[in-house]
C-alpha positions in Angstrom: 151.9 62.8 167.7 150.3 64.0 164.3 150.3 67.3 163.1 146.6 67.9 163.9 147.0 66.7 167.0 150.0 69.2 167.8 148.3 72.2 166.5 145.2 71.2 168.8 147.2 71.0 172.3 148.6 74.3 171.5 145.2 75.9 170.8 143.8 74.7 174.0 146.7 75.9 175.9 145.9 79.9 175.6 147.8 82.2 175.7 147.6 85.3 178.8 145.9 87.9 175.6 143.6 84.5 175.1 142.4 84.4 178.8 138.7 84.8 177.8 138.8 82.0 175.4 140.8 79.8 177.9 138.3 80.7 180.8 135.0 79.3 178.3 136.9 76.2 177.4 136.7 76.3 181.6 133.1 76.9 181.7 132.4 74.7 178.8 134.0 71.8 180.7 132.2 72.3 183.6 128.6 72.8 182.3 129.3 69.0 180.1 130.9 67.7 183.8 127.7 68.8 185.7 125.2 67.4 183.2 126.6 63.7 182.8 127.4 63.6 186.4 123.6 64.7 186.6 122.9 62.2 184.6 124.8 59.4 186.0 123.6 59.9 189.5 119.4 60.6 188.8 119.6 57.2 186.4 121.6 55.2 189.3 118.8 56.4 191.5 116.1 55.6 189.0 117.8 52.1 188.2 118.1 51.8 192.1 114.8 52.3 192.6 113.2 49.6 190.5 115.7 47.2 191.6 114.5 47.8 195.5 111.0 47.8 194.3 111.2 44.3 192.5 113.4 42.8 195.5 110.8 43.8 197.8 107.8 42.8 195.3 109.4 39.3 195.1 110.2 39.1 198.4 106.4 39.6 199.2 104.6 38.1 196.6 104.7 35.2 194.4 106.0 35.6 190.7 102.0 33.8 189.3 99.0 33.8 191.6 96.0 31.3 190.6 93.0 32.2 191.1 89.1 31.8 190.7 86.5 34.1 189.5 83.6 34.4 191.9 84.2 32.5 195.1 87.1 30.4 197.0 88.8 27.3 195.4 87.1 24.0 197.1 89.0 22.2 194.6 92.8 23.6 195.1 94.3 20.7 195.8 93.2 19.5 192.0 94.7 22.4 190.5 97.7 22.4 192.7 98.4 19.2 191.2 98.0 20.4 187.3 99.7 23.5 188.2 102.9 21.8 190.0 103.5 19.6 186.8 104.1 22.5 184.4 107.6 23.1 183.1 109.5 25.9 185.1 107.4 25.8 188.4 109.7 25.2 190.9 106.8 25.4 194.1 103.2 26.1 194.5 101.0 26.8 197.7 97.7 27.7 198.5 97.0 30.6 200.5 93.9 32.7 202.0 93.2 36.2 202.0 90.9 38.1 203.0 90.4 41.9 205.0 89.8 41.7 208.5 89.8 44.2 211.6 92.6 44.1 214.1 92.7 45.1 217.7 95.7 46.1 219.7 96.6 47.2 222.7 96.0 50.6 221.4 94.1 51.2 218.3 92.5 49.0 215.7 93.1 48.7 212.3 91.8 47.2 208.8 94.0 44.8 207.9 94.7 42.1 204.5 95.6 39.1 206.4 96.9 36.4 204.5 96.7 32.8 205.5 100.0 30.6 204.8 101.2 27.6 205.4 105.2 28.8 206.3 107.2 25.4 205.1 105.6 25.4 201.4 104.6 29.1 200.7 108.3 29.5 202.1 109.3 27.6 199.1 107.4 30.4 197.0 107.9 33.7 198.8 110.8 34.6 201.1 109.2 36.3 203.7 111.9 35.0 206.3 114.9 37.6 205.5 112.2 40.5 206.0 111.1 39.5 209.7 113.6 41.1 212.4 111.8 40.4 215.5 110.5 36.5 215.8 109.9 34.1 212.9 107.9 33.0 210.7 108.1 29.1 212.3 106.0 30.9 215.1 103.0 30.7 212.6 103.0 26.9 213.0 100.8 25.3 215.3 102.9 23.9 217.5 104.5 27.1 218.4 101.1 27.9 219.9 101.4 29.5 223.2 98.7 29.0 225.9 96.0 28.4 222.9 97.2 31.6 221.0 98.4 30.5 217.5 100.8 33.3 215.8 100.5 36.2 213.4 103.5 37.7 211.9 102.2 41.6 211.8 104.0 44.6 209.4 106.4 47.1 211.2 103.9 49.9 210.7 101.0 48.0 211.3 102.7 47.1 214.4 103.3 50.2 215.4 99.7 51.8 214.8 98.5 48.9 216.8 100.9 49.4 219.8 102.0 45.6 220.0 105.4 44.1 220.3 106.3 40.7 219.7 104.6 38.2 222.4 101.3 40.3 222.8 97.7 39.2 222.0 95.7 41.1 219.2 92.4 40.4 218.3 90.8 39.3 214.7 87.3 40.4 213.7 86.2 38.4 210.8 83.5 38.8 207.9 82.3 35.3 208.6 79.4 35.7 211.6 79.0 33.4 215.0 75.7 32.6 216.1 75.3 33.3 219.5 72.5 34.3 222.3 72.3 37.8 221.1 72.1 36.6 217.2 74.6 36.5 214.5 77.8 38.3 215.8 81.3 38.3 214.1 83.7 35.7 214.8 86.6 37.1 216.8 89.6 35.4 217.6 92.9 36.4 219.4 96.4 35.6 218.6 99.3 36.3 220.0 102.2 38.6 217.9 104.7 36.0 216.7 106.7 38.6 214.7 107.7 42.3 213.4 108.0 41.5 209.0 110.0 45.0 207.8 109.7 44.9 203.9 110.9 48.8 203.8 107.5 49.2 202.0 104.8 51.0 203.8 102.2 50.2 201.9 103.0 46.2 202.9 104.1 46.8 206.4 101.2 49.3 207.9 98.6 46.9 205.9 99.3 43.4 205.7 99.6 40.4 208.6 99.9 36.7 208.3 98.8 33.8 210.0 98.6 30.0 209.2 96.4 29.0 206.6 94.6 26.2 209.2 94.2 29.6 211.6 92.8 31.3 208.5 90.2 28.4 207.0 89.0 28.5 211.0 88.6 32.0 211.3 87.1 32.1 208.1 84.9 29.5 208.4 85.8 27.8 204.6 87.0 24.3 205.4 89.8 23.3 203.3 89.5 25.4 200.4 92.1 28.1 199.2 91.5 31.8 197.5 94.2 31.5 195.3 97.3 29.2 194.6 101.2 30.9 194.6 103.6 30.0 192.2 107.5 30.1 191.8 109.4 30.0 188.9 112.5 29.1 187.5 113.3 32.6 186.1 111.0 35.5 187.3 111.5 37.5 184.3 109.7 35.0 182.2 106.2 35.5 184.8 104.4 36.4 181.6 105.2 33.3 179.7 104.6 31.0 182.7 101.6 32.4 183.2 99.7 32.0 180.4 101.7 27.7 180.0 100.0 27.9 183.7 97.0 28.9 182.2 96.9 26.1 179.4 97.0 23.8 182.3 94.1 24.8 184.2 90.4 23.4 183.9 89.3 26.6 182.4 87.0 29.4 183.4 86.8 30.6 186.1 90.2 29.9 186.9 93.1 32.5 185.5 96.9 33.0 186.3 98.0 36.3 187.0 102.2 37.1 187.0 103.9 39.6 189.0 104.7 41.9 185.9 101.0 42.5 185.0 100.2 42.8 188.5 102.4 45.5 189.0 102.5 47.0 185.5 101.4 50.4 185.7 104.6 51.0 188.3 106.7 49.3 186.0 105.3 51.0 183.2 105.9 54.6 185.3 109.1 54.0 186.2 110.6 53.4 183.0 108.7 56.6 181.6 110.0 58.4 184.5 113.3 57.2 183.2 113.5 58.5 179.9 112.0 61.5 180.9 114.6 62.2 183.3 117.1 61.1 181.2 116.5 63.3 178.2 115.5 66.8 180.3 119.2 66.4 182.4 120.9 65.3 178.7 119.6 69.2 177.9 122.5 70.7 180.5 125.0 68.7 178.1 123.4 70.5 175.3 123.4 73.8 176.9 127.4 72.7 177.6 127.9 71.9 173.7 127.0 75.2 172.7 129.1 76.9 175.0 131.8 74.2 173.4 130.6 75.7 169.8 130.9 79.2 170.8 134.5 78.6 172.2 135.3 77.3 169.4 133.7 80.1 167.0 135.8 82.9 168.8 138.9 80.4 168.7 138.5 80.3 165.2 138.0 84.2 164.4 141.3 84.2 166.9 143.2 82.0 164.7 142.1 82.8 161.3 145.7 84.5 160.4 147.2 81.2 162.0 145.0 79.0 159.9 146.0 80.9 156.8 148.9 80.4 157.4 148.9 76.6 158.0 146.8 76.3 154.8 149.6 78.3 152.5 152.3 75.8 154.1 150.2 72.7 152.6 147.8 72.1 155.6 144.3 70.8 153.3 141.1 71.7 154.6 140.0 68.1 156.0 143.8 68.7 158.4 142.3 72.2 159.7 138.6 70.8 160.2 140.6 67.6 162.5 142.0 70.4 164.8 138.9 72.1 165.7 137.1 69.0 166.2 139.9 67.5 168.2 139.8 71.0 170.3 135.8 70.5 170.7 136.0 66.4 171.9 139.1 67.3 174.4 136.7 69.6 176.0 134.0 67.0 175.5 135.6 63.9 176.8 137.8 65.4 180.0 134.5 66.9 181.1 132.9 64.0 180.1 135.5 62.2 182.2 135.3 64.5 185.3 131.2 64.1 185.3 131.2 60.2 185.1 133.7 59.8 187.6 132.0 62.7 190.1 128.5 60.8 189.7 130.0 57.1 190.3 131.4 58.8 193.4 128.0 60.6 194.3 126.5 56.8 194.2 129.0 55.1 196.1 129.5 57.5 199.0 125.3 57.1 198.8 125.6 53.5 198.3 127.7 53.4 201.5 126.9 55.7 203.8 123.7 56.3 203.3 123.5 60.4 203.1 120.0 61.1 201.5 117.0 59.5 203.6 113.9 59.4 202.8 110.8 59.1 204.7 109.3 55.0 204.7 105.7 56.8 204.8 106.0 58.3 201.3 108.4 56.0 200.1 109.3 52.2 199.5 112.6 52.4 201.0 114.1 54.0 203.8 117.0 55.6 201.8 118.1 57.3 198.6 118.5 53.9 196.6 121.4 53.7 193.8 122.3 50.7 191.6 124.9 51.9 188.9 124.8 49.9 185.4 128.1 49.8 182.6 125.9 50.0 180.3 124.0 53.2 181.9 127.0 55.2 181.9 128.0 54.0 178.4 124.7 55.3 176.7 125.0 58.9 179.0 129.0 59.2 178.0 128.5 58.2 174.6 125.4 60.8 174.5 127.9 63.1 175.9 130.4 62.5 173.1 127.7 62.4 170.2 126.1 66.1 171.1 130.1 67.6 171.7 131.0 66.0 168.5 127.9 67.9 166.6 129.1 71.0 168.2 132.7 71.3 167.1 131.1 70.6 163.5 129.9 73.8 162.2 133.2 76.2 163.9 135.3 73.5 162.1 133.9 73.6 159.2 134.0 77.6 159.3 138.1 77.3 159.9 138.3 74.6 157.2 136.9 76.7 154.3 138.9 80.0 155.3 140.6 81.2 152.0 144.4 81.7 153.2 145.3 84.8 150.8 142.0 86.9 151.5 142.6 86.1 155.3 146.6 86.8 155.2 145.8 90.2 153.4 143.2 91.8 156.0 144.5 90.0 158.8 
């Protein structure tokens, strides 16, 4: 053990006269504790949070959609062919959507109903995982009961409608019948071949599927498509893809649009929401260091015969600056310690058990989500360290430049 190092354990360990110095190096501990535990648990959440959001985005929806300005694609099959060939796509699919009006057994309901066909856009989207009640193989035509093809309906949809799987809800299309009475709109009625739970609201009181042949029938499009779905190799290269997507298209009016641009201004606000959350708890560390600073000012006007003292045995200025600042970063890092360690508890014990709810209405996700990154708790710790550091600076400095004789001889 060094000399500095010595001096500094002694100094934190005060003495009963030096009770009020002990209880801020207490206080000071705590308030660095509480903001990095702060910290560590609101950016788990944060990180959580966009991690839920993309699973359930991806889950959904396709990481490149193709699409036509003006009208439907007549020609899809064309560009499904161009589009399949390009480097990275791993499937592609057409797909229909369009808005139409559902009736239930109890209420009715605006919809967006996408048409799909389930064995190739499975290959694109996972929508399987996120049905609990029935499947999405009771979209095919086969699995046709009675004349009733299958629609796979959203948990909250479901609910506002009052059906269950096996019932028979009614579509009311755009497209128009002609019929004794004139032009009416084409209804058709399928029966409920699933319950899809995304733990998104938004998706599951708005959205319902059928297959795309139901859809092109209903629709009354022949086989055409409003858009084509792509996968890719890596999703976090959407931008890229689409615009190599792009270069293999015949031109305007057909566009690529990724996931990332779809979805941008969430992307964009969740990161912004980061920092800002980020830098306004990193203010209760700063609050902490100046309580550090202030312990360490009164320690010092404590200690100046002791310092005087050290300096007329040899001890150099540089040796007396080392023990202050060792003083300040002991505080620093065991609180430091105590606050990382108390937030990765926070998240597991929310990780596990679920404690903090939330309501699926207002939010994405049914509870409080957490996702805790190494290199997260690095940059908050080593934020931590960096603002305690500054704060032991200025009272070491102070101690350092005491003049031993003028301080032995008032002291």
């Amino acid at each position: 053990m060094s000399f500095e190092s010595f001096i500094a354990g002694r100094y934190l360990r005060a003495k009963r006269r030096e009770a009020f110095i002990s209880l801020n190096t207490l206080i000071s501990t705590g308030g660095v504790a509480l903001g990095v535990m702060a910290l560590v648990t609101v950016i788990a959440v944060m990180t959580g949070a966009d991690r839920q959001m993309r699973k359930n985005i991806l889950g959904i929806s396709s990481h490149v959609s193709v699409m036509r300005y003006g009208g439907d694609m007549a020609d899809y099959r064309r560009v499904l062919d161009r589009v399949a060939k390009v480097p990275g796509v791993t499937a592609a699919a057409p797909q229909i959507m369009t808005q139409v009006l559902v009736k239930g057994p109890q209420e009715s309901a605006g919809v967006v109903l996408y048409g799909i066909d389930p064995v190739a856009g499975g290959r694109v989207t996972d929508l399987a995982p996120f049905v609990k009640r029935g499947s999405m193989e009771g979209l095919m035509p086969e699995k046709a009961v009675d004349g009733r093809p299958g629609i796979i309906l959203g948990r909250d949809l479901a609910l506002q409608l009052g059906a269950i799987t096996g019932d028979l809800v009614a579509l009311v299309a755009p497209s128009t019948t002609l019929s004794p009475m004139g032009a009416v709109p084409t209804v058709r009625r399928f029966r409920v071949a699933g319950i899809l739970d995304s733990g998104w609201f938004q998706y599951d009181a708005t959205f319902a599927w059928i297959h795309i042949a139901e859809a092109r029938s209903l629709l009354r499009m022949g086989d055409a498509a409003t858009s084509i779905e792509v996968a890719i190799k890596d999703p976090g290269r959407a931008k890229e893809a689409a615009g190599e997507i792009s270069g293999a298209l015949p031109g305007f009016p057909y566009h690529a649009e990724d996931w990332m641009s779809r979805y941008g201004p969430l992307w964009e606000a969740l990161a912004l929401e980061k920092l800002a959350m980020f830098v306004i708890l990193l203010f209760i560390v700063l609050v902490a260091a100046f309580n550090i600073a202030g312990t360490l000012i009164m320690m010092v006007m404590e200690k100046r015969r002791d310092i005087a003292i050290l300096k007329a045995m040899g001890a150099t200025g540089r040796s007396i600056l080392s023990i202050f600042v060792m003083n300040g970063m002991t505080i620093g890092a065991v609180g430091t310690a105590i606050g990382v360690s108390s937030g990765l508890i926070l998240c597991f014990l929310q990780e596990r058990y679920q404690i903090v709810s939330l309501d699926a209405k207002v939010y994405p996700f049914g509870a409080l989500p957490v996702a805790v990154e190494f290199w997260d708790v690095a940059a908050i710790a080593g934020a931590a360290m960096v603002i305690v550091f500054a704060a032991t600076l200025y009272p070491a400095w102070q101690a350092a430049r005491l003049e031993p004789v003028e301080t032995i001889r008032y002291s």
